[in-house]
VEXDREN-2710 file (C-alpha; in Angstrom, 1 decimal):
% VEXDREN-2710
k/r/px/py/pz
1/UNK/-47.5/-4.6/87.6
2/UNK/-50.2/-2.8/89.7
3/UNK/-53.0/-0.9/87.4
4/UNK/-53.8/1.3/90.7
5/UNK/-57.3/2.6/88.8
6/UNK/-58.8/2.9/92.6
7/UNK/-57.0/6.7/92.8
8/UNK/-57.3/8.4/89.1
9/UNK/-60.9/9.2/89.1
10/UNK/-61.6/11.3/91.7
11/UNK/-62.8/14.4/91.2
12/UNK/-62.6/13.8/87.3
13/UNK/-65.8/14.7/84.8
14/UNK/-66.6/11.5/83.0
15/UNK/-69.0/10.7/80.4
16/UNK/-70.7/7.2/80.3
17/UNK/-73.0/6.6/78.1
18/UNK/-75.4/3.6/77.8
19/UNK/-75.7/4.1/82.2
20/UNK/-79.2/2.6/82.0
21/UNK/-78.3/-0.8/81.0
22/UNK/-76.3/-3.6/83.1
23/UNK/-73.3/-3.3/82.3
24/UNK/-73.5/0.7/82.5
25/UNK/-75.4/0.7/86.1
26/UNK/-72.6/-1.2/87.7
27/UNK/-69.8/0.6/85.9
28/UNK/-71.9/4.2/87.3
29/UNK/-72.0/3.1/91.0
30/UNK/-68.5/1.9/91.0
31/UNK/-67.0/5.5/89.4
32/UNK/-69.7/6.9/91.8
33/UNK/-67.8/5.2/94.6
34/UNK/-64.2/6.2/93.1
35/UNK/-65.4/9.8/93.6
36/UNK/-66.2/10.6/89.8
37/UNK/-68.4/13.4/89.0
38/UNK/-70.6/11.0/86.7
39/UNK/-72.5/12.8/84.1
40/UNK/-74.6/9.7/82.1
41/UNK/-76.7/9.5/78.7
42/UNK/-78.8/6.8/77.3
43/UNK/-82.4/5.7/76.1
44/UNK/-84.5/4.5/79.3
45/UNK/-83.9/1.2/80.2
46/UNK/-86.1/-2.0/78.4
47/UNK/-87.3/-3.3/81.5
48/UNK/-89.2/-0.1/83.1
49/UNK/-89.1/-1.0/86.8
50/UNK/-87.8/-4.6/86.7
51/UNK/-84.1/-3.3/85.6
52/UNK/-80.9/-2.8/87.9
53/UNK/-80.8/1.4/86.4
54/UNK/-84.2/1.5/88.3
55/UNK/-83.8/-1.2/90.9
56/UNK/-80.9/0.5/92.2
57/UNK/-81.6/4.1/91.6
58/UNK/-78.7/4.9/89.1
59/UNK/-80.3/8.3/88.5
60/UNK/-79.4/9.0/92.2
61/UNK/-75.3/8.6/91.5
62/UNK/-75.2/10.7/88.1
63/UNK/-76.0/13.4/86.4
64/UNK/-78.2/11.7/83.7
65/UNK/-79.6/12.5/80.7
66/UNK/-81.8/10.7/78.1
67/UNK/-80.7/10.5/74.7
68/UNK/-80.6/8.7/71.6
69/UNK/-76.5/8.7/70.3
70/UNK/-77.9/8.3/66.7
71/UNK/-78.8/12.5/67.4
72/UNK/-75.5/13.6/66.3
73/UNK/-76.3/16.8/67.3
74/UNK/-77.7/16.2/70.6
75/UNK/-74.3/14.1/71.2
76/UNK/-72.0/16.9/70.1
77/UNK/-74.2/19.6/72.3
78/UNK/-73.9/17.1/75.3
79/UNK/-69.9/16.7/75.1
80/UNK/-69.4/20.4/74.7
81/UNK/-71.5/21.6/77.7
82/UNK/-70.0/19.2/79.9
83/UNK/-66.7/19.0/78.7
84/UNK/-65.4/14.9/80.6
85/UNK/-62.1/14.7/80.2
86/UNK/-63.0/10.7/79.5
87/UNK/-66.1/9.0/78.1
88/UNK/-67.0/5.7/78.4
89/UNK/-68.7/3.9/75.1
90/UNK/-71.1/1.2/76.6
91/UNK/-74.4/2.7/74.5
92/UNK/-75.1/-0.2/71.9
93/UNK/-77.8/-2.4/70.8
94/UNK/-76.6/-5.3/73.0
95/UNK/-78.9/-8.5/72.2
96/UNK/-78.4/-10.9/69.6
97/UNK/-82.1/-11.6/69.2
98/UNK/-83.0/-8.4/68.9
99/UNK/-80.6/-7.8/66.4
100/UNK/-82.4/-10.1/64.2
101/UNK/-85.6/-8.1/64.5
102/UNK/-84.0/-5.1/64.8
103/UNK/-81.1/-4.8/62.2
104/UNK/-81.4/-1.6/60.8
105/UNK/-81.5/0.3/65.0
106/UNK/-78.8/-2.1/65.5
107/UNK/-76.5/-0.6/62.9
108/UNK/-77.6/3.1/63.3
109/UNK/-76.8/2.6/67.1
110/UNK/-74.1/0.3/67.1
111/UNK/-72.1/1.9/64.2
112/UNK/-73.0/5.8/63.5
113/UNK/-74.6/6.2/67.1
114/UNK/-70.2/5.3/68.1
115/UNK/-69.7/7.5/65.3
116/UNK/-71.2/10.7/67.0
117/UNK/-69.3/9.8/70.1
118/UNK/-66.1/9.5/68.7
119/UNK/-67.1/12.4/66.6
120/UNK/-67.7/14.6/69.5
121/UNK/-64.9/13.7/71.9
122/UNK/-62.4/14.4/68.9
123/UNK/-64.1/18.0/68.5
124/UNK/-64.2/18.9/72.1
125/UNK/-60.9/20.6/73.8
126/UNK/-61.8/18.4/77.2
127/UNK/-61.7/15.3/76.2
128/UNK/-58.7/12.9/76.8
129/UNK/-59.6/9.4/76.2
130/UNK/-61.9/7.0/75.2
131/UNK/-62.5/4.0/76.7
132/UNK/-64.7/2.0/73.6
133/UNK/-66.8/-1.2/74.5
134/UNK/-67.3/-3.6/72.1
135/UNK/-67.6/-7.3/72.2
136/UNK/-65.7/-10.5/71.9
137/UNK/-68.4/-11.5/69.5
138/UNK/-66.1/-8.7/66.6
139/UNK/-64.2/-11.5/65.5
140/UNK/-64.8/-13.4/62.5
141/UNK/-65.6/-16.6/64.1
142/UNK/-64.4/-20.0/62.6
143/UNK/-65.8/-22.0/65.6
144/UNK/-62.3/-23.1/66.1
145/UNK/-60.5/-24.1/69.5
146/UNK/-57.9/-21.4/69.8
147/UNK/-58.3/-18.0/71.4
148/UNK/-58.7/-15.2/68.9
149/UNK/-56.3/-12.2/69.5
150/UNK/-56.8/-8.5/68.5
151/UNK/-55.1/-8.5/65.4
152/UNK/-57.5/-11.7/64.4
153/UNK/-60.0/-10.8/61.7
154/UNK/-63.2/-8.9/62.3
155/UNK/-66.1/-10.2/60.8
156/UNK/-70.2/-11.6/62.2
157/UNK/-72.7/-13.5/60.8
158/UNK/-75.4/-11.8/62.3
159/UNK/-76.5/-8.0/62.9
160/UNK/-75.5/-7.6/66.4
161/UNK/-71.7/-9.0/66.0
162/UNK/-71.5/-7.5/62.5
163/UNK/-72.2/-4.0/63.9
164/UNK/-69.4/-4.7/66.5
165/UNK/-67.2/-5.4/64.4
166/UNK/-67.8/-2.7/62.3
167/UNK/-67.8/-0.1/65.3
168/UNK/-64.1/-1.4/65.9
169/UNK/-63.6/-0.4/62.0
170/UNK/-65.0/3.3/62.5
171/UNK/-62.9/3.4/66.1
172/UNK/-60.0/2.4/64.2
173/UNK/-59.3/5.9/62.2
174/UNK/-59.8/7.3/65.7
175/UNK/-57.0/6.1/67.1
176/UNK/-54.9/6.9/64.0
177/UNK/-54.8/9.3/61.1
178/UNK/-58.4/11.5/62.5
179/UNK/-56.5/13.5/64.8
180/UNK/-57.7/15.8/67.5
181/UNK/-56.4/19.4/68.0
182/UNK/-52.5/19.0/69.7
183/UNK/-53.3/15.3/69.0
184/UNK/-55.2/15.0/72.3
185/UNK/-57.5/12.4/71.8
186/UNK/-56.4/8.9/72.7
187/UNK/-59.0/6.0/71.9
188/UNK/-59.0/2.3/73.4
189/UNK/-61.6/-0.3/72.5
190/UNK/-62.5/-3.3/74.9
191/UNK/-63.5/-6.7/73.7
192/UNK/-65.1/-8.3/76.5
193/UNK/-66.3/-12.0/76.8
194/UNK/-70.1/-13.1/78.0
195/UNK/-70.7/-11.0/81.4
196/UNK/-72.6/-12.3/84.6
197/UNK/-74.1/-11.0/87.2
198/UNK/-76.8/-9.5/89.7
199/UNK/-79.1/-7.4/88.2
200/UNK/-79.2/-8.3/84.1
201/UNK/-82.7/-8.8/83.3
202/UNK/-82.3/-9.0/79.6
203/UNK/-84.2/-11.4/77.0
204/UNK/-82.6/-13.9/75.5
205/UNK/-79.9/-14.4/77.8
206/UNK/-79.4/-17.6/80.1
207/UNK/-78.6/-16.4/83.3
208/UNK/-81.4/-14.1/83.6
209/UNK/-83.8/-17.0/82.1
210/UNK/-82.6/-18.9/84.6
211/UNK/-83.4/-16.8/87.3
212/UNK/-86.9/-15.9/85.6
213/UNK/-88.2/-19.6/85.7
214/UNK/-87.0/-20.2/89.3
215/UNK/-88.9/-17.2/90.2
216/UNK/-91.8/-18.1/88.0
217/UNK/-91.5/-22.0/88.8
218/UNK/-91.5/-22.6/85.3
219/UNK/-89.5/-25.1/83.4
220/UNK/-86.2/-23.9/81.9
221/UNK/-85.3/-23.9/78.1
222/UNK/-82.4/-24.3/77.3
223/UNK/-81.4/-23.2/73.5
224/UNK/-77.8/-24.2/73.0
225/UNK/-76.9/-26.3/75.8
226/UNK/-73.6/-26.7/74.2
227/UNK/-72.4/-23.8/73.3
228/UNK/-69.1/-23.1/74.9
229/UNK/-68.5/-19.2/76.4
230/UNK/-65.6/-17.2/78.7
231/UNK/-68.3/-16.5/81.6
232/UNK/-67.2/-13.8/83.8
233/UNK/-68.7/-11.6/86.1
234/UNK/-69.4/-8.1/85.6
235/UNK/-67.2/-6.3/88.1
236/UNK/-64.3/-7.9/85.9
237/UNK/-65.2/-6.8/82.7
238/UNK/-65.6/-3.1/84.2
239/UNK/-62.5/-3.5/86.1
240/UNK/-61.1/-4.2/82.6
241/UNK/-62.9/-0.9/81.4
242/UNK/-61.5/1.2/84.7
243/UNK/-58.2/0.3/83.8
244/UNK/-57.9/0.7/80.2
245/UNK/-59.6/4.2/80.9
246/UNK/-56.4/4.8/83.7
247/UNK/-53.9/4.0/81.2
248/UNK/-55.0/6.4/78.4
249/UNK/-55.7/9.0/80.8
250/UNK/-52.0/9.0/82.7
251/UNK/-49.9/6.3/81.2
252/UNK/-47.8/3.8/83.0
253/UNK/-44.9/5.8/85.1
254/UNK/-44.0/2.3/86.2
255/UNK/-42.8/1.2/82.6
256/UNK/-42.0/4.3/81.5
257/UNK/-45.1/4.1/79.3
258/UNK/-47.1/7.2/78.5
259/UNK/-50.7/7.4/77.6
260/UNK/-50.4/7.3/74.0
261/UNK/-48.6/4.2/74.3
262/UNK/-52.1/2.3/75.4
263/UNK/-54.2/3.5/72.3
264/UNK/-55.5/0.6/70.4
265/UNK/-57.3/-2.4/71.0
266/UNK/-58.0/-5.2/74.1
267/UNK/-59.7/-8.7/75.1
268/UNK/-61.0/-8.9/78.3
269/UNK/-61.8/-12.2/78.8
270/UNK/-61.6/-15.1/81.9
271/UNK/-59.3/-17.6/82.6
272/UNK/-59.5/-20.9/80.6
273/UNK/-60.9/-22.5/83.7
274/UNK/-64.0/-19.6/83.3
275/UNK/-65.2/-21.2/79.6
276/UNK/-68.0/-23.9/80.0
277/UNK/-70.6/-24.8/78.2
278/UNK/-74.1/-23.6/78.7
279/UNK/-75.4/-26.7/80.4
280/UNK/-73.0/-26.9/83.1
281/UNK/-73.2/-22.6/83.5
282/UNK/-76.7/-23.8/84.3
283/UNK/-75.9/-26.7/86.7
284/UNK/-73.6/-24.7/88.7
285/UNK/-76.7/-22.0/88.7
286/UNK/-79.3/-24.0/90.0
287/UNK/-76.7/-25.7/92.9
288/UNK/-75.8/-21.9/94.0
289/UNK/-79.5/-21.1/93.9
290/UNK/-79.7/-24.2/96.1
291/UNK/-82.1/-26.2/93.7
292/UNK/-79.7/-28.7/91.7
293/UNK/-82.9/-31.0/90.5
294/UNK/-84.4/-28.1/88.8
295/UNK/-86.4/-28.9/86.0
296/UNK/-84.7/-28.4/82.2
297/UNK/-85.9/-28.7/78.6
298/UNK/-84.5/-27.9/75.5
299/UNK/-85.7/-26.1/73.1
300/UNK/-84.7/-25.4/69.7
301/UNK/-82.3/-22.6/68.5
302/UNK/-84.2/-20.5/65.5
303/UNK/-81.3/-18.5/64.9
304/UNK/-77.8/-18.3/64.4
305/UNK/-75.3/-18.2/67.4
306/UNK/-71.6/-19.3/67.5
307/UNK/-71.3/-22.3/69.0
308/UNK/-67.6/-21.7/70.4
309/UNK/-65.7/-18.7/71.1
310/UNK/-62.6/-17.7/73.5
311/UNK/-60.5/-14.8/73.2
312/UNK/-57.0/-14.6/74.7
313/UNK/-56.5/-11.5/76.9
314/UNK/-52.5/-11.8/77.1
315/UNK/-52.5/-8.3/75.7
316/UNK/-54.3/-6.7/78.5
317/UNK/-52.4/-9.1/81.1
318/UNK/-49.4/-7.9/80.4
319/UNK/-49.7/-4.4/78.6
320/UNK/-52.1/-3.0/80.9
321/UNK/-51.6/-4.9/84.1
322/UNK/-55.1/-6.4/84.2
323/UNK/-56.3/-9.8/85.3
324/UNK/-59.0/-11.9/86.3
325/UNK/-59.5/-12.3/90.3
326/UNK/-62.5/-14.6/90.5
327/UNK/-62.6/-18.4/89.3
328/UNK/-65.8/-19.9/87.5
329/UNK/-67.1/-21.1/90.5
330/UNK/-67.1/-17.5/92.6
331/UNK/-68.4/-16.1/89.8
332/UNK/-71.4/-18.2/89.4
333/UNK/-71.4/-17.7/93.4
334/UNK/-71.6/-13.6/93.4
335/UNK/-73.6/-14.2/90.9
336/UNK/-76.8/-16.1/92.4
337/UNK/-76.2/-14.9/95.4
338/UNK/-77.2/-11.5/94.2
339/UNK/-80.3/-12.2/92.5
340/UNK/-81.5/-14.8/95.8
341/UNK/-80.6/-11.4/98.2
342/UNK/-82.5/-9.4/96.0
343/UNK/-85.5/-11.6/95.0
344/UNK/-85.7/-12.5/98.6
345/UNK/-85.9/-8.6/99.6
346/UNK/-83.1/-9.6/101.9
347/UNK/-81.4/-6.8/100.9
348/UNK/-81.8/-3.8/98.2
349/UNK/-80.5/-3.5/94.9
350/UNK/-78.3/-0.6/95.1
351/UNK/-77.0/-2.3/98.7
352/UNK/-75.5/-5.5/96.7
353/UNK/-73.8/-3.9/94.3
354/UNK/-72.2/-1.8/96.7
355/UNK/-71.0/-5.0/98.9
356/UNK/-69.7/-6.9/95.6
357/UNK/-67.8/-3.3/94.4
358/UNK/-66.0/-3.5/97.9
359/UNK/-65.4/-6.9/98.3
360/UNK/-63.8/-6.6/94.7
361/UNK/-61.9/-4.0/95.2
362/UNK/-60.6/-5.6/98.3
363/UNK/-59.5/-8.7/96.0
364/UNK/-58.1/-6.7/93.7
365/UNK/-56.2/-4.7/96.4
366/UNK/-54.9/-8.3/97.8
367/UNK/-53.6/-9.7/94.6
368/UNK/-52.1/-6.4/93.1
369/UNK/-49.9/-5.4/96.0
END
């Protein structure tokens, strides 16, 4: 089943919030390219001038706006005046360090900062659908082999995951007995496994360190060499997004399906060949980089992380018509291939996101037809 996402967004308002991070700066150029009128909210980015929002002038594709989503009132005011017919939840506290040092902004944003949003798009006439990102990391993990599936407990030992999971407990009224006016309002959540890919500069996160101590020529530290995760690359997880935002918005014509049909919840995660332990993400990183003998220590782990975790995306596979294009070892490939173009100053920030968005959607376009 084709999820033909490429043709639903033009010319439609849509609300992203949380534009200034990674994940939100790709997800803004590709509706940028899709013909979206973009309007955007967040806080400024963490890493002033070093992140992809500034790198690749993000401010330039959107109509943005600075703001803090635990404002309630500043939400509400935004999604009145300009009245998207979807929003896109990507806004969070999205580090699991920092949620250690940080618990009480992680709830407030994580939890009541979703809140507002859903809050506001329920309130407002305009609004449609909403497309809700959390995190594979919801799940109450038992370090166990098996995949977990969206009707698997929510739980988290630590802030960051236990805010997630508690966001997909305030989404879940949402999508049932909180009802909009004429029962417009149609709400999705997205689970998605660990994202790769050009342009994250975030602490704590091994990719990025990676690509820090190359650039540095500093040893790497590794923290968790074995801990097992779905790696994918970015432009799949917002693929994922794109298409779970089509479905709520028009349905599925094809299977008869209409839009209410695709409210609930969704994993977005790789293909089983995609989960690998840290210590071989990193091999593969260094050999695309091009420097295999790389220096690596290990260091210890302070804190509490899982040590395994899959999630089965069946649901979206088959419900939704989504899959993963790229195999473990592309994705490592599109991955350090950005960040050498870019450190390099072969090419520009903005320029290699737009090549990877249409060599993507060409993919996609291959396998879908």
């Amino acid at each position: 089943m084709r999820s033909d996402f490429l043709n639903v967004y033009a010319g439609q308002t849509v609300l992203v919030t949380g534009h200034s991070g990674f994940k939100g700066s790709w997800l803004t150029t590709w509706l940028h390219e899709l013909g979206a009128k973009v309007i955007a909210a967040s806080l400024p980015p963490d890493q002033g001038e070093d992140s992809l929002f500034a790198a690749a002038k993000i401010e330039e594709l959107c109509d943005g706006r600075w703001l803090d989503i635990r404002d309630a009132d500043g939400v509400f005011s935004l999604v009145e005046e300009i009245r998207p017919r979807i929003i896109f939840h990507l806004a969070a506290q999205a580090l699991v360090h920092r949620g250690y040092r940080e618990p009480l902004f992680t709830f407030g944003t994580n939890i009541m900062g979703a809140a507002n949003v859903l809050e506001a798009a329920r309130q407002t006439s305009s609004v449609e659908a909403v497309v809700f990102v959390t995190s594979d990391k919801v799940y109450d993990n038992r370090e166990w082999l098996w995949a977990y599936r969206e009707n698997d407990a929510l739980g988290g030992l630590d802030p960051y995951s236990a805010s997630k999971g508690a966001a997909e407990l305030v989404a879940r009224p949402y999508m049932t007995v909180l009802k909009s006016e004429g029962d417009r309002l149609r709400v999705a959540t997205g689970r998605g496994g660990n994202v790769i890919g050009g342009g994250d500069w975030s602490a704590d996160r091994i990719v990025p360190d990676v690509v820090r101590a190359l650039r540095k020529g500093e040893a790497l530290v590794l923290r968790r060499p074995d801990a097992t995760r779905p790696w994918q690359h970015v432009l799949e997880l917002c693929c994922g997004y794109l298409t779970l935002g089509a479905r709520l918005l028009n349905g599925s014509p094809a299977r008869s399906m209409t839009a209410r049909s695709f409210i609930g919840s969704y994993n977005f995660g790789p293909d089983r060949a995609n989960e690998m332990p840290v210590r071989e993400l990193t091999k593969a990183a260094l050999q695309a980089w091009g420097d295999p003998s790389y220096p690596v220590e290990f260091g210890p782990a302070e804190l509490h992380e899982a040590t395994y975790l899959r999630v089965d995306s069946s649901k979206s596979q088959f419900t939704l018509g989504w899959k993963p294009h790229l195999t473990f070892q592309e994705t490592i490939e599109w991955t350090m291939n950005w960040y050498s173009d870019y450190c390099n100053a072969r090419y520009d920030a903005r320029s290699l996101m737009l090549k990877q968005i249409d060599a993507y959607s060409n993919l996609y376009l291959r396998e879908t037809q």
